[in-house]
C-alpha positions in Angstrom: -6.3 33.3 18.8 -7.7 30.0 18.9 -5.4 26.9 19.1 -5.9 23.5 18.2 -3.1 20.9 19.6 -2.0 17.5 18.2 0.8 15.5 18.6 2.1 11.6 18.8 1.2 11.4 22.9 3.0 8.0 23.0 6.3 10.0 23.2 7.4 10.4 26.7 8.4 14.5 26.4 4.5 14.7 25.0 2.8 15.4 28.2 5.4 17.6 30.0 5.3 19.9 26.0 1.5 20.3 25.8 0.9 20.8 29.8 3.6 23.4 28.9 1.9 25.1 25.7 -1.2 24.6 26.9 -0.7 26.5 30.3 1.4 29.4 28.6 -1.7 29.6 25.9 -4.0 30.1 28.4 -2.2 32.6 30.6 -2.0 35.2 27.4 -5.9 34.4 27.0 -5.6 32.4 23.9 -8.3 29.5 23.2 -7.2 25.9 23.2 -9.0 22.6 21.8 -6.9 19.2 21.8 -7.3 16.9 19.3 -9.2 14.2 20.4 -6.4 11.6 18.2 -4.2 12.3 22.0 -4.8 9.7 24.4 -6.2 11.4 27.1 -4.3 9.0 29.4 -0.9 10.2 28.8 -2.0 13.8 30.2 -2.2 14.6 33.6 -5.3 14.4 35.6 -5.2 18.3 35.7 -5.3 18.9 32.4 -8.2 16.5 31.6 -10.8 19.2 31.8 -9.4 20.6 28.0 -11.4 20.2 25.4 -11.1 17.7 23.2 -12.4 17.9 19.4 -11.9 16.2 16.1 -9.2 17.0 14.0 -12.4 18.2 11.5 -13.6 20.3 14.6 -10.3 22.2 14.6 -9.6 22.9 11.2 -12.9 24.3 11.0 -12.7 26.2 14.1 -8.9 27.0 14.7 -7.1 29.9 13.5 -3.6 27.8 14.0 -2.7 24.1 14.4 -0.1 23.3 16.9 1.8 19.6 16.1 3.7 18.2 18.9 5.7 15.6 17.8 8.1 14.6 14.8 7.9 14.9 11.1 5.3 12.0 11.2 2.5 13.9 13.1 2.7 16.8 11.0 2.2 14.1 7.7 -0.6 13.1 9.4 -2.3 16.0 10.5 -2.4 17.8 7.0 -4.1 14.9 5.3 -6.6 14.6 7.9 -7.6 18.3 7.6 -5.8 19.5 4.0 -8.9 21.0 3.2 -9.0 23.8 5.6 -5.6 24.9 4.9 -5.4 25.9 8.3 -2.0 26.7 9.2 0.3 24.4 10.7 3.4 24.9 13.8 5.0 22.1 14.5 7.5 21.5 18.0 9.5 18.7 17.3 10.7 16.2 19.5 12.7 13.1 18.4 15.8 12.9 15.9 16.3 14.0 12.4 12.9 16.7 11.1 12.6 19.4 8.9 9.4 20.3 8.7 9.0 21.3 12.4 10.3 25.1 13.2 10.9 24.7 16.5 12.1 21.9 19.5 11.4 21.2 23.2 14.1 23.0 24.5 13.1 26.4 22.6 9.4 26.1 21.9 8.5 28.7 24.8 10.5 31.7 23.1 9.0 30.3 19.6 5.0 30.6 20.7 6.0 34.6 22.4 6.7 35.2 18.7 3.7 33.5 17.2 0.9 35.3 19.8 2.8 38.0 19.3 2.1 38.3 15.7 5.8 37.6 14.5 5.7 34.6 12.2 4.8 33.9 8.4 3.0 31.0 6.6 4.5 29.0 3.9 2.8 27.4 1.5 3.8 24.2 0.1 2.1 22.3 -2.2 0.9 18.8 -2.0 0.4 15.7 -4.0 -3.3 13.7 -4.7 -3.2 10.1 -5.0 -6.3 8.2 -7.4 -6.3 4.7 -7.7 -9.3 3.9 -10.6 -10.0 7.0 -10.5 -12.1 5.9 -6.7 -13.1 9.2 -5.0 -12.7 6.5 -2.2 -9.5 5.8 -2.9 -8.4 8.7 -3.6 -5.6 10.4 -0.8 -3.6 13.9 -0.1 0.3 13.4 0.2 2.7 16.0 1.6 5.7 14.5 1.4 5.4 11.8 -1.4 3.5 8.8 -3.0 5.7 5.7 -3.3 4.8 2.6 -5.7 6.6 -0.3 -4.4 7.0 -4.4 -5.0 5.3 -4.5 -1.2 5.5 -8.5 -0.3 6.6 -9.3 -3.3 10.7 -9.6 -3.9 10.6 -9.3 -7.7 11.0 -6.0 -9.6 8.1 -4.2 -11.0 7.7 -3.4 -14.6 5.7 0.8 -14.2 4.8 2.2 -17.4 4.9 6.0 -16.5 2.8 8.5 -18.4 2.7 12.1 -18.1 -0.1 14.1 -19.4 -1.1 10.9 -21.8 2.1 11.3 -23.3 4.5 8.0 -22.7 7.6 9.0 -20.6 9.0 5.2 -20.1 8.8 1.7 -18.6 11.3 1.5 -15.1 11.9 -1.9 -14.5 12.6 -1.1 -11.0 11.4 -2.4 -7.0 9.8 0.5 -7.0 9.3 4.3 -8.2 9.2 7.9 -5.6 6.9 11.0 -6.9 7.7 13.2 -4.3 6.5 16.9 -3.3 9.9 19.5 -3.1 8.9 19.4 0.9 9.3 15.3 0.4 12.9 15.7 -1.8 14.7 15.4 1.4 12.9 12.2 2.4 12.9 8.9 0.8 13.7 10.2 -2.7 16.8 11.9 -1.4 18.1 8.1 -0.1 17.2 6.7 -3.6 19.2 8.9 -5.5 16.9 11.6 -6.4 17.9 16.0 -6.3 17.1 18.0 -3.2 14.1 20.8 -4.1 13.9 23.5 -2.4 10.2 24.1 -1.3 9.1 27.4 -2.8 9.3 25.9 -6.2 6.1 23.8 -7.9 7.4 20.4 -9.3 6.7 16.8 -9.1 9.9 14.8 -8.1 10.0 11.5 -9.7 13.4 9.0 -8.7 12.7 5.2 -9.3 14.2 2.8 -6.2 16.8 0.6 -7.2 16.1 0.8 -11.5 17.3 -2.2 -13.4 18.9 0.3 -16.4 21.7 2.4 -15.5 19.8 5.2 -17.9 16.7 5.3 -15.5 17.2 8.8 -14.1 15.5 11.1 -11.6 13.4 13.6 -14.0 11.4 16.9 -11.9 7.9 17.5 -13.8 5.8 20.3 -13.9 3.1 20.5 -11.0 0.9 21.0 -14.1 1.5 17.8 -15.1 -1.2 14.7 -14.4 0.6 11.4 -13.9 -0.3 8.1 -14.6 0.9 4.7 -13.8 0.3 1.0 -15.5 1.8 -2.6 -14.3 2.4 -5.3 -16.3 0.6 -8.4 -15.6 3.5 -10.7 -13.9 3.7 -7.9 -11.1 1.9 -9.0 -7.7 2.4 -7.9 -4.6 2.6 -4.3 -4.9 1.3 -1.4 -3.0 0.7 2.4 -2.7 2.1 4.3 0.3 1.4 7.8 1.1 4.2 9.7 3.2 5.2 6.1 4.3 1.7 5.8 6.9 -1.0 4.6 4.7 -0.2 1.4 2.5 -2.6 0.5 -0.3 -1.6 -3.5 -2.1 -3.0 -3.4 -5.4 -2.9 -5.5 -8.5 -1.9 -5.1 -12.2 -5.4 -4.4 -13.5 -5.0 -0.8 -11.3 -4.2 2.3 -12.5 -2.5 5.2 -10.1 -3.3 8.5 -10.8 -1.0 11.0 -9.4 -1.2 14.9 -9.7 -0.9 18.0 -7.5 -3.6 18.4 -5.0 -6.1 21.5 -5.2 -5.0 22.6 -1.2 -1.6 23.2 -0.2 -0.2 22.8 3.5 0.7 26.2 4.9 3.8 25.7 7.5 4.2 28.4 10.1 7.9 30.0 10.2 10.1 32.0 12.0 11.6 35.1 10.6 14.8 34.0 12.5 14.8 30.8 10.7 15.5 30.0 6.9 15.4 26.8 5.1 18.6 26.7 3.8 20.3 26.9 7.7 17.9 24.1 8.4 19.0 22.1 5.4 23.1 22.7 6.2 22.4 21.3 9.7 19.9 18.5 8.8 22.3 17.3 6.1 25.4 17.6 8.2 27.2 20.6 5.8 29.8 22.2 7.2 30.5 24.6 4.7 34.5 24.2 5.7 36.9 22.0 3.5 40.0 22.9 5.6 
């Protein structure tokens, strides 16, 4: 197989991981490319003859992306190459994740079962962002797309329409369309239902709603979404999985619908979602 490796290199575990993964990848005769986002500088001299290629490089080339890092870097590396849907395995390393399968203290034991044939890709489907209907400004969201008052403290007036049918104005500082993989993210702080990730819905929880009636509602991944400001709202902006930030104005229109490429997760047969969700969310499962 042939590897491609990314991850946030301004971690301090980053360079004793990849020096790991890369050295166990190349003693099983796999091919490995880093991602050319790593600062070379965190690495050690060693290891500076790997070659380094563009994220587009590897999701051409690659049969598998490796993502060394938190919940972030794997955000971030499916937007930059969603259109490959080149599988993606990500080793975690920080606090709370739950799209990574696996973590530096078990990663080793993890990649014997991926060269070895043992793991299955999950698809999860994704969100696409239009703003004007822009191809420029147009953007691929994993995790969710998030409408907020940006520098401005007042609340927004959104009117919401779903397939050019009017669903409602939310008076609100802000409104969350989220992904069933982005559920457990912000919308899950503002109030909004946990999804679990094989299903094909578009979360939608408005932040902080002025009404007491404003309600999370799921909609159909078929649906096309469309959002409207009145003109007293300044100061707003677009987010996408909380890393890019777009300000715009009340003469902009956000179009929001599910993307045409899904992300494809690696996973273990020895892991399930609903084990990762108990221990992410702090369940016990014991009232006595």
């Amino acid at each position: 197989m042939k590897f491609g490796i990314t991850g946030n290199s301004l971690k301090p575990e980053f360079s004793t991981i990849f020096k790991e993964v890369y050295q166990f990848l190349k003693e099983n005769n796999h091919e490995v490319w880093l991602s050319k986002t790593v600062f070379i500088n965190s690495i050690e001299s060693s290891l500076e003859t790997v070659p380094q290629k563009s994220l587009d490089e590897i999701g051409k080339e690659c049969d598998m992306i490796l993502s060394i890092g938190g919940d972030g870097t794997i955000l971030s590396t499916f937007r930059q190459i969603a259109h490959y849907e080149i599988p993606i395995f990500g080793i975690h390393i920080g606090g709370l994740g739950f799209l990574s399968e696996t973590n530096q203290d078990n990663f080793k034991e993890s990649l014997n079962s991926i060269v070895s044939g043992n793991y299955i890709t999950e698809k999860r489907m994704a969100l696409k962002l239009n703003i004007n209907n822009d191809p420029s400004l147009s953007h691929y969201s994993l995790n969710d797309i998030v409408i907020d008052n940006g520098s401005s403290p007042r609340t927004l007036q959104l009117h919401v329409y779903v397939s050019d049918h009017f669903l409602n104005t939310y008076i609100s500082d802000g409104i969350i369309f989220s992904t069933p993989t982005g559920s457990t993210a912000y919308s899950l702080s503002a109030g909004g239902t946990i999804i679990t990730p094989n299903m094909n819905v578009i979360g939608v929880t408005p932040v902080c709603p002025h009404s007491l009636s404003a309600r999370p509602i799921i909609l159909s991944d078929k649906e096309k979404i469309k959002v409207q400001f009145s003109e007293e709202n300044v100061g707003m902006a677009v987010s996408v999985d909380g890393q890019i930030h777009i300000p715009i104005d009340y003469s902009h229109q956000v179009y929001i619908e599910r993307s045409e490429y899904d992300s494809l997760l690696v996973r273990l047969p020895t892991n399930d979602y609903y084990s990762t969700l108990r221990s992410k969310m702090g369940w016990s499962g014991n009232f006595r």
